[in-house]
Chimera marker file (.cmm) of the C-alpha trace (Angstrom):
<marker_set name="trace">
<marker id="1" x="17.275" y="-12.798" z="1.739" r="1" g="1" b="0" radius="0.5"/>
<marker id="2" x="15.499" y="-15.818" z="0.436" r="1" g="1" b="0" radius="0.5"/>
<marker id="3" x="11.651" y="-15.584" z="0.207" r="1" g="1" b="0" radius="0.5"/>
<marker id="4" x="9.679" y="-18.883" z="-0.605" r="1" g="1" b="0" radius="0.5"/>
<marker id="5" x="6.000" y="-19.518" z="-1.886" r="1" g="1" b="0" radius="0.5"/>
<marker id="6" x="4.679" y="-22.778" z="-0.893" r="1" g="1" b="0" radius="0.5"/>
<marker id="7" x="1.792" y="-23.337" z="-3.526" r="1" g="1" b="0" radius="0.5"/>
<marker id="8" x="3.175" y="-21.127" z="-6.145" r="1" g="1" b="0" radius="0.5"/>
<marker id="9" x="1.130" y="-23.272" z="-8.834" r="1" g="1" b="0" radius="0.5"/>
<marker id="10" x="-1.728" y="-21.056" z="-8.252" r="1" g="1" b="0" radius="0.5"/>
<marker id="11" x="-2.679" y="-18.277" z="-11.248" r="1" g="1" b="0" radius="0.5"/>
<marker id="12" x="-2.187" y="-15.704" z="-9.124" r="1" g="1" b="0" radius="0.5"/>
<marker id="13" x="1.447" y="-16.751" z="-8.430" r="1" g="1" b="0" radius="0.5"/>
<marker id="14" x="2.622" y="-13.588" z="-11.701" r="1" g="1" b="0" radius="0.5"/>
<marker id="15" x="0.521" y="-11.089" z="-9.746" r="1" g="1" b="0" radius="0.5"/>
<marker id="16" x="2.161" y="-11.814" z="-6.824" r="1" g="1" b="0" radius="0.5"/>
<marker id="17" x="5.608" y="-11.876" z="-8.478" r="1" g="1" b="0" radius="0.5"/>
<marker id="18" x="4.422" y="-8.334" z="-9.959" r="1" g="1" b="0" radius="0.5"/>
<marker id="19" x="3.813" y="-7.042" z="-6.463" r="1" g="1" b="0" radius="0.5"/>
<marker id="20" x="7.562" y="-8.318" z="-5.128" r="1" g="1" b="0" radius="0.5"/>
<marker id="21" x="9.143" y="-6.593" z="-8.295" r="1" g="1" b="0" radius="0.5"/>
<marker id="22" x="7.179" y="-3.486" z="-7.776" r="1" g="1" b="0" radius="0.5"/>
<marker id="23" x="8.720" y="-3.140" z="-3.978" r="1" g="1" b="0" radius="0.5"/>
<marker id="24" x="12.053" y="-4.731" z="-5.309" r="1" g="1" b="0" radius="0.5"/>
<marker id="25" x="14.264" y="-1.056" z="-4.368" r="1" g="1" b="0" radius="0.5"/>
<marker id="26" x="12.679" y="-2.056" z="-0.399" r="1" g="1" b="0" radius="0.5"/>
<marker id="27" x="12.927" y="-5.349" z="-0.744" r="1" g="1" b="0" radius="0.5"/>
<marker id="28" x="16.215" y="-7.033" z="-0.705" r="1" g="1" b="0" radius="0.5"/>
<marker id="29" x="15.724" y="-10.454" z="-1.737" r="1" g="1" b="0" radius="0.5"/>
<marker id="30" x="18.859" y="-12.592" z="-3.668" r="1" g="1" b="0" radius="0.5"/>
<marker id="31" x="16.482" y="-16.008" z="-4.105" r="1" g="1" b="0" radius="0.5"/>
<marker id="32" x="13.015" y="-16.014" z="-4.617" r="1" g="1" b="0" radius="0.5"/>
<marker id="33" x="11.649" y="-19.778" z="-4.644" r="1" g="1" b="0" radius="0.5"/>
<marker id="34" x="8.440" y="-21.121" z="-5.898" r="1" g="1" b="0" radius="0.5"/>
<marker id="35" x="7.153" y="-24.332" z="-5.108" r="1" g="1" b="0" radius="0.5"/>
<marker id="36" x="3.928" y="-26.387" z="-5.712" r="1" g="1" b="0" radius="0.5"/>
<marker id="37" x="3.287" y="-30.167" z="-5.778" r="1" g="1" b="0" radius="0.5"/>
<marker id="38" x="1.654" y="-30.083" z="-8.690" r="1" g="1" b="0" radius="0.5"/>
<marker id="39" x="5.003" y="-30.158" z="-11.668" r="1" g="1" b="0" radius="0.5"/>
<marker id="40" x="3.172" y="-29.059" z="-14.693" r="1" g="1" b="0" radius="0.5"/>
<marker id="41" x="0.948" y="-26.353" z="-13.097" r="1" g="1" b="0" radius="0.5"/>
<marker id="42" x="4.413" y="-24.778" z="-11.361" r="1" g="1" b="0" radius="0.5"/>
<marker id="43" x="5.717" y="-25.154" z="-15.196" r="1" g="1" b="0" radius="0.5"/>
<marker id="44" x="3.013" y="-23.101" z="-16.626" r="1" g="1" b="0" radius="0.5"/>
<marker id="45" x="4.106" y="-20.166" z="-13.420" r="1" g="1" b="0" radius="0.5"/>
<marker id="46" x="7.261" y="-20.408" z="-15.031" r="1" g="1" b="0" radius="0.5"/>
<marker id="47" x="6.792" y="-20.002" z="-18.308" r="1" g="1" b="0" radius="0.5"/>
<marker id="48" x="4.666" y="-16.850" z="-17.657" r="1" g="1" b="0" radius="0.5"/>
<marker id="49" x="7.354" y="-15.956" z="-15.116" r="1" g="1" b="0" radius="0.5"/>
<marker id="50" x="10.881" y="-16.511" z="-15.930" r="1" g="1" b="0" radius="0.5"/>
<marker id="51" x="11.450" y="-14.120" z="-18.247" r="1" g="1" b="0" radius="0.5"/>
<marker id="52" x="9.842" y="-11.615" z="-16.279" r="1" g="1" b="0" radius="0.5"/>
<marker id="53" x="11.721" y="-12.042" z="-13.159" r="1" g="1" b="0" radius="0.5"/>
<marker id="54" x="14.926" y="-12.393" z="-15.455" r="1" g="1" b="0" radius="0.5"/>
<marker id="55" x="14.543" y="-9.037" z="-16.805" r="1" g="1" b="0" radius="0.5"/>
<marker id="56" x="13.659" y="-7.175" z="-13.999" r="1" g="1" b="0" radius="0.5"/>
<marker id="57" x="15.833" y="-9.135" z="-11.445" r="1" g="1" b="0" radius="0.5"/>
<marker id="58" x="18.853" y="-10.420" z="-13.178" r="1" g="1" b="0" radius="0.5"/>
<marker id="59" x="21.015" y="-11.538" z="-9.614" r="1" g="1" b="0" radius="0.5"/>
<marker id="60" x="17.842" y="-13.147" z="-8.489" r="1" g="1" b="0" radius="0.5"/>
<marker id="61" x="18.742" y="-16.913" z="-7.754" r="1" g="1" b="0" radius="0.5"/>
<marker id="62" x="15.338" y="-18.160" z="-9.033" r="1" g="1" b="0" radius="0.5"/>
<marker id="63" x="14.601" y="-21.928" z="-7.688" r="1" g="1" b="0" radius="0.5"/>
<marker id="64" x="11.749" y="-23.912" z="-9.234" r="1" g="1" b="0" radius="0.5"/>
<marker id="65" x="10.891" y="-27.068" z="-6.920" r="1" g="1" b="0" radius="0.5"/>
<marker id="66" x="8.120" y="-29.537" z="-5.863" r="1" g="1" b="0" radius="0.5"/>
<marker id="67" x="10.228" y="-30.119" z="-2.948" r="1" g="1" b="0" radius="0.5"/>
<marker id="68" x="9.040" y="-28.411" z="0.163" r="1" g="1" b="0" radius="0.5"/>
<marker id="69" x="11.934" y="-29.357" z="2.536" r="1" g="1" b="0" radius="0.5"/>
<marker id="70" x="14.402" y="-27.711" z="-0.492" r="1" g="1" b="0" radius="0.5"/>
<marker id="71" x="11.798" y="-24.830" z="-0.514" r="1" g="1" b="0" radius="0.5"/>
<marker id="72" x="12.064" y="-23.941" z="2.975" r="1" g="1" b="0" radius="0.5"/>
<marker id="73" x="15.882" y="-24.638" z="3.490" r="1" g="1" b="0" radius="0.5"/>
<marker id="74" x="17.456" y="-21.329" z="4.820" r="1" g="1" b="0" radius="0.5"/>
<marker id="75" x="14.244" y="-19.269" z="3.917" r="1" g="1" b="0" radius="0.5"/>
<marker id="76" x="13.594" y="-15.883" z="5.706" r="1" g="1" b="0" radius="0.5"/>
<marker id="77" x="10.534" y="-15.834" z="4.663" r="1" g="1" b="0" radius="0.5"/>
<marker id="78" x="7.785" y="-18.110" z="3.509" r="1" g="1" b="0" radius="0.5"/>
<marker id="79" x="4.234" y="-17.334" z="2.067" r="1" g="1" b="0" radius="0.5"/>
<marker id="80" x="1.943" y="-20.088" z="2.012" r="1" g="1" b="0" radius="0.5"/>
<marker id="81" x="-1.007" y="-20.060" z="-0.829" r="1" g="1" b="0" radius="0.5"/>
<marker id="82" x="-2.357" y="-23.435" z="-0.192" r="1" g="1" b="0" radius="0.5"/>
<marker id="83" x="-5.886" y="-24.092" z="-1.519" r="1" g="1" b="0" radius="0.5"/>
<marker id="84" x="-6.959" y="-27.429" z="0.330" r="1" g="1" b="0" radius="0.5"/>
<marker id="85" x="-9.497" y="-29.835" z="-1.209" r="1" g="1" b="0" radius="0.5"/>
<marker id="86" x="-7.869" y="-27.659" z="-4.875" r="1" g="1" b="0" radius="0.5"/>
<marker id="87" x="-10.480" y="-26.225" z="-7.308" r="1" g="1" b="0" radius="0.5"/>
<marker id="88" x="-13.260" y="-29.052" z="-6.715" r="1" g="1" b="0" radius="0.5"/>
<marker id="89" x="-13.683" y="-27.674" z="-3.069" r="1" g="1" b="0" radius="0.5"/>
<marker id="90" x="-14.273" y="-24.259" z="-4.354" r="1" g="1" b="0" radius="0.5"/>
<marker id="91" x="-17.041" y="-25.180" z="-6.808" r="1" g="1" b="0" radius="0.5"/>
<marker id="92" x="-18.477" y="-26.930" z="-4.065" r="1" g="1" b="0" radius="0.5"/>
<marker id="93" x="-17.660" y="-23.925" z="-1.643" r="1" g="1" b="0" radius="0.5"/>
<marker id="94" x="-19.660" y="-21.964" z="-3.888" r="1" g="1" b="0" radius="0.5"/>
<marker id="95" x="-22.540" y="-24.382" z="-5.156" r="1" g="1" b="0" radius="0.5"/>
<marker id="96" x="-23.774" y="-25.017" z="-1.882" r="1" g="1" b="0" radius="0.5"/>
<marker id="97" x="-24.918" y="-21.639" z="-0.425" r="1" g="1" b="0" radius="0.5"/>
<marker id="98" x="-26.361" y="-20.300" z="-3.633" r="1" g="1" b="0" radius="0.5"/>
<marker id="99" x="-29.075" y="-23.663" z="-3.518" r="1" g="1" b="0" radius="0.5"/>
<marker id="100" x="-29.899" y="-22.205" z="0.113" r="1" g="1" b="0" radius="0.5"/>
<marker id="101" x="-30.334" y="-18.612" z="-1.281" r="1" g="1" b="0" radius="0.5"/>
<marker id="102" x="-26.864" y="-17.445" z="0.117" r="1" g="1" b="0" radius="0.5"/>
<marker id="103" x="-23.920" y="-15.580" z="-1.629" r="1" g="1" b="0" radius="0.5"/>
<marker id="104" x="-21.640" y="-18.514" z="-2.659" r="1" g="1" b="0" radius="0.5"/>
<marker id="105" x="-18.121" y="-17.196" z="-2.132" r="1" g="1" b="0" radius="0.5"/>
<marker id="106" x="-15.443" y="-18.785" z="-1.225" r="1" g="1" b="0" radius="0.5"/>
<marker id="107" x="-13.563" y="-16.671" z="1.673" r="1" g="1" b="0" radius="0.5"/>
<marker id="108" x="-16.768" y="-15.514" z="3.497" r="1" g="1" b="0" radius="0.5"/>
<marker id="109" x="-20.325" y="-16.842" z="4.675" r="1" g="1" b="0" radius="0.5"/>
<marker id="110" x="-20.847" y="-20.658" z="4.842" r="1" g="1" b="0" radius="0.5"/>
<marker id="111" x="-18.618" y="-21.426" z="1.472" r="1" g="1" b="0" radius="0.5"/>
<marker id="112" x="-15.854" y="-19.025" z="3.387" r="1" g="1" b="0" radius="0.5"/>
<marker id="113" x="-16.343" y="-21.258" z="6.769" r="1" g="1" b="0" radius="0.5"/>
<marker id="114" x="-16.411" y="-24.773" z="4.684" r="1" g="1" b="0" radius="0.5"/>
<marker id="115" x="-12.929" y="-23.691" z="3.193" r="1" g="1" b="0" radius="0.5"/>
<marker id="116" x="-11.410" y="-22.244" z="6.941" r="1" g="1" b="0" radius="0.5"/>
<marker id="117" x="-12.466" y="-25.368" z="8.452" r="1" g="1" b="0" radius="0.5"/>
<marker id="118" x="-10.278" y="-27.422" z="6.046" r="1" g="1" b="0" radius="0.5"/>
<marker id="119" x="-7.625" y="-25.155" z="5.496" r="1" g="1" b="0" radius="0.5"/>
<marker id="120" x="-6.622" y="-23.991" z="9.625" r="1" g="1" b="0" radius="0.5"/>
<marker id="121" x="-4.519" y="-26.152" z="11.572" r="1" g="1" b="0" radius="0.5"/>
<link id1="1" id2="2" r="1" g="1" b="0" radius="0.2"/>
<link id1="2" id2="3" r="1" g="1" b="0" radius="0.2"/>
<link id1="3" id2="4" r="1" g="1" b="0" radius="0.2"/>
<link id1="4" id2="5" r="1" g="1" b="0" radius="0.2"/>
<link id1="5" id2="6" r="1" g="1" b="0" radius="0.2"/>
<link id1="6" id2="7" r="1" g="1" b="0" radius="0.2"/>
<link id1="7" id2="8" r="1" g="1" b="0" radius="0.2"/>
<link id1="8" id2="9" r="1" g="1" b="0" radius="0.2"/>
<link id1="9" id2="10" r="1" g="1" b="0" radius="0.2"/>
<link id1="10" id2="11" r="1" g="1" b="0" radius="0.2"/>
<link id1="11" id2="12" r="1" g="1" b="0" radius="0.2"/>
<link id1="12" id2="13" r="1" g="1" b="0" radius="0.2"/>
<link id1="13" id2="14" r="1" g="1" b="0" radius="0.2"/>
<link id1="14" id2="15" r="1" g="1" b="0" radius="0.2"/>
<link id1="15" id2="16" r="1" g="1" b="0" radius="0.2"/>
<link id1="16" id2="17" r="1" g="1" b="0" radius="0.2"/>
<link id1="17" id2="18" r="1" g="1" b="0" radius="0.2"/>
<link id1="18" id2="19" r="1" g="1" b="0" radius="0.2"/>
<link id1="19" id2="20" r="1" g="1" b="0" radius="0.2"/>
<link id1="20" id2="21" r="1" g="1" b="0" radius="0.2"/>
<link id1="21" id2="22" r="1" g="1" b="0" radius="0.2"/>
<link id1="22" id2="23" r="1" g="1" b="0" radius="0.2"/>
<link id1="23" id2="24" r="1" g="1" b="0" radius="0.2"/>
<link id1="24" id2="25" r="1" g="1" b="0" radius="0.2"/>
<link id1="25" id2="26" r="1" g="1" b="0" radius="0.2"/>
<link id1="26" id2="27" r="1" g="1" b="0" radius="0.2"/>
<link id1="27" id2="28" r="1" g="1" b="0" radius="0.2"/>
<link id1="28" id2="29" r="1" g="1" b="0" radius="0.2"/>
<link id1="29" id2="30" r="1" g="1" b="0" radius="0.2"/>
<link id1="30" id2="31" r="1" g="1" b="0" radius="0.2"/>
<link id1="31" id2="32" r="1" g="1" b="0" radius="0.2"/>
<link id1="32" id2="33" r="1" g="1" b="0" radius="0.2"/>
<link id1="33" id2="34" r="1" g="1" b="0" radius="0.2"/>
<link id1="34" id2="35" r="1" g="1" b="0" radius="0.2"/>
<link id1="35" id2="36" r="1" g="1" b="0" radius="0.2"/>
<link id1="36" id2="37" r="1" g="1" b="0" radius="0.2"/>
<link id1="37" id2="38" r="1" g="1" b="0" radius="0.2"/>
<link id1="38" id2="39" r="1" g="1" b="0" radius="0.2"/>
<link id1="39" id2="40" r="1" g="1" b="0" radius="0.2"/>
<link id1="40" id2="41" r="1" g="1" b="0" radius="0.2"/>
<link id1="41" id2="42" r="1" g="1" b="0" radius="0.2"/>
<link id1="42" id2="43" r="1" g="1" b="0" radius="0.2"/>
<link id1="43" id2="44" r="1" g="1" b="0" radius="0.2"/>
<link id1="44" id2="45" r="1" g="1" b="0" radius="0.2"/>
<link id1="45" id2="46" r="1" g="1" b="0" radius="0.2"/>
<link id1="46" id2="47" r="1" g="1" b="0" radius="0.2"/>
<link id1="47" id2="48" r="1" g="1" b="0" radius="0.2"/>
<link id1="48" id2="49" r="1" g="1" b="0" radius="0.2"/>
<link id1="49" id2="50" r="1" g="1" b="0" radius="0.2"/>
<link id1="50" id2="51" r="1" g="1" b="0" radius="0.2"/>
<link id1="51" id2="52" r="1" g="1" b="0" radius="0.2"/>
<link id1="52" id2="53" r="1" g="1" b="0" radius="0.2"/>
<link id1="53" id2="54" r="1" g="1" b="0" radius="0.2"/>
<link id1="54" id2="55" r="1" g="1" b="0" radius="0.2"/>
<link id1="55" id2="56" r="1" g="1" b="0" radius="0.2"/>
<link id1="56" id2="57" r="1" g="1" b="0" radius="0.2"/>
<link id1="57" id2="58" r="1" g="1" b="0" radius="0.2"/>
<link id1="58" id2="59" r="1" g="1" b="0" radius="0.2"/>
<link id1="59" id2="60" r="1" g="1" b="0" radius="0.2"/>
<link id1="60" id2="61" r="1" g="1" b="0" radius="0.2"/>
<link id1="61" id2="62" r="1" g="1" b="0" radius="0.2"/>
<link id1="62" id2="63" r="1" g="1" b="0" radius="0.2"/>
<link id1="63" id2="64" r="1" g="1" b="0" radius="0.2"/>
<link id1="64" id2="65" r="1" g="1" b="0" radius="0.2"/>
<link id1="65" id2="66" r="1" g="1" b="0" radius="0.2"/>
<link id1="66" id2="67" r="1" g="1" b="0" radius="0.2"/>
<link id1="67" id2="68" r="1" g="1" b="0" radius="0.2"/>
<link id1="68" id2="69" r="1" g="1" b="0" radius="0.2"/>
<link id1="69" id2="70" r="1" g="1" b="0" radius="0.2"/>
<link id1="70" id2="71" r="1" g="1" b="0" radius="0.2"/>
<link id1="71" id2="72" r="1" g="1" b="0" radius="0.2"/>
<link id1="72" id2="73" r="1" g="1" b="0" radius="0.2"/>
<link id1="73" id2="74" r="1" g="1" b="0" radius="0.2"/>
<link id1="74" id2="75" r="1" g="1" b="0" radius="0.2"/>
<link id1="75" id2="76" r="1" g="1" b="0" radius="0.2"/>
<link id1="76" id2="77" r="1" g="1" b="0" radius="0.2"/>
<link id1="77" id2="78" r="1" g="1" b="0" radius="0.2"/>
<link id1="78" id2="79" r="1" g="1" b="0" radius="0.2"/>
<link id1="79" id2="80" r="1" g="1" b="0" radius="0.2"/>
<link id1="80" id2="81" r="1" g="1" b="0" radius="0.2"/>
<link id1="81" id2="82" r="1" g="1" b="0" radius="0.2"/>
<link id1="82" id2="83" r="1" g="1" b="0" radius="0.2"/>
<link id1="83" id2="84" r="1" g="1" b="0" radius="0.2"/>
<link id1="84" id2="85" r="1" g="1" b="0" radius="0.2"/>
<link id1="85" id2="86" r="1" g="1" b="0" radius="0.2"/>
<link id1="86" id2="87" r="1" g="1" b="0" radius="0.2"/>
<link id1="87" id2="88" r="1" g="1" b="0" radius="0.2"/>
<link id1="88" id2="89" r="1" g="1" b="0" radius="0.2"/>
<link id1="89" id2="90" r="1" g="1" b="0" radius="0.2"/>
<link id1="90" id2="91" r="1" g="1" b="0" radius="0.2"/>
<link id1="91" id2="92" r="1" g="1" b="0" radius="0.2"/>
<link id1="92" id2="93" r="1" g="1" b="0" radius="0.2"/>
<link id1="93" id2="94" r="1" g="1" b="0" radius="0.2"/>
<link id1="94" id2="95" r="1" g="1" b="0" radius="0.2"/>
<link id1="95" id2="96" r="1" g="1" b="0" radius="0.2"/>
<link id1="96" id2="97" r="1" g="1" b="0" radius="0.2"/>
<link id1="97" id2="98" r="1" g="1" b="0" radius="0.2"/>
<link id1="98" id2="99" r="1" g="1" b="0" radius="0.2"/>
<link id1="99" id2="100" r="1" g="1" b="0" radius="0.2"/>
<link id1="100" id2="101" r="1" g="1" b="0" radius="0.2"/>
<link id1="101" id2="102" r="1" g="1" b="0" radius="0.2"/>
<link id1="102" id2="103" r="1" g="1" b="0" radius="0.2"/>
<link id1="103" id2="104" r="1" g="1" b="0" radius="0.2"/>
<link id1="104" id2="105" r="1" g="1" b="0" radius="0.2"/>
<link id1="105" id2="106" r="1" g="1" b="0" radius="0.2"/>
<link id1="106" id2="107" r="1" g="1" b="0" radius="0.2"/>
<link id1="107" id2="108" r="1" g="1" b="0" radius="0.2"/>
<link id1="108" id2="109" r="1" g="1" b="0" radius="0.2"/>
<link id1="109" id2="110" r="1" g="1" b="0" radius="0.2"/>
<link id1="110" id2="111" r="1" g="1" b="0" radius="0.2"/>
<link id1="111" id2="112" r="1" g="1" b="0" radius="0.2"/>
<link id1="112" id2="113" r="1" g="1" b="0" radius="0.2"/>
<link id1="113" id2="114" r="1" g="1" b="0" radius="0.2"/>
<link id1="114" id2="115" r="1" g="1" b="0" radius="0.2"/>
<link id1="115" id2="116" r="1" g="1" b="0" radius="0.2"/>
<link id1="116" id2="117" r="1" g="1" b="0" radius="0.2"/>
<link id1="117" id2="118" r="1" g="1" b="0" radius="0.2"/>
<link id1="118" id2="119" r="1" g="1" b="0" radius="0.2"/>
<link id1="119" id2="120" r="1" g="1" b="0" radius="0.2"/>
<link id1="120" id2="121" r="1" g="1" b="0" radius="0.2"/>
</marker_set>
């Protein structure tokens, strides 16, 4: 089974990784892909990753891309952790409502709405 993250640049790309291996006797993945756009962020993933998944999942087939159709090729499953507008829209996402008084956070409230709006199809 091939599983494929689509924006695996973010720093909470280990966690997740973490949170596969923890499941991994219920889980019965042979590739696990990561991909981002962004070549030196997905670098930095890997270095804190690699190892890691190495260890714990020796057969995995472990594929490092910024190639989205390769990413998705023959995937069973794919997790998407896209952050449009990347980490200027947040601050923004969360500037905003706090000069109005309101919580500034960036998955609920009007910060929450500004970042659905760009993100949903």
């Amino acid at each position: 089974m091939k599983l494929t993250f689509i924006g695996a640049g973010g720093v909470r790309t280990p966690l997740v990784i973490e949170s596969v291996l923890a499941f991994q006797s219920r889980i019965p993945l042979t590739e696990l892909c990561l991909m981002d756009i962004d070549s030196e962020r997905l670098d930095l993933i890997r270095m804190v990753s690699e190892i890691r998944l190495k260890n714990a999942r020796p057969e995995f087939e472990l594929i490092w891309t910024t190639d989205a159709e390769q990413a998705i090729k023959d995937s069973d499953f794919i997790v998407t952790t896209l952050r449009q507008g990347g980490i200027a829209s947040r601050v923004i996402d969360e500037q905003v409502p706090l000069k109005y008084g309101v919580l500034g956070q960036e998955t609920t409230g009007p910060g929450g709405f500004a970042m659905a709006l760009r993100t949903i199809p």
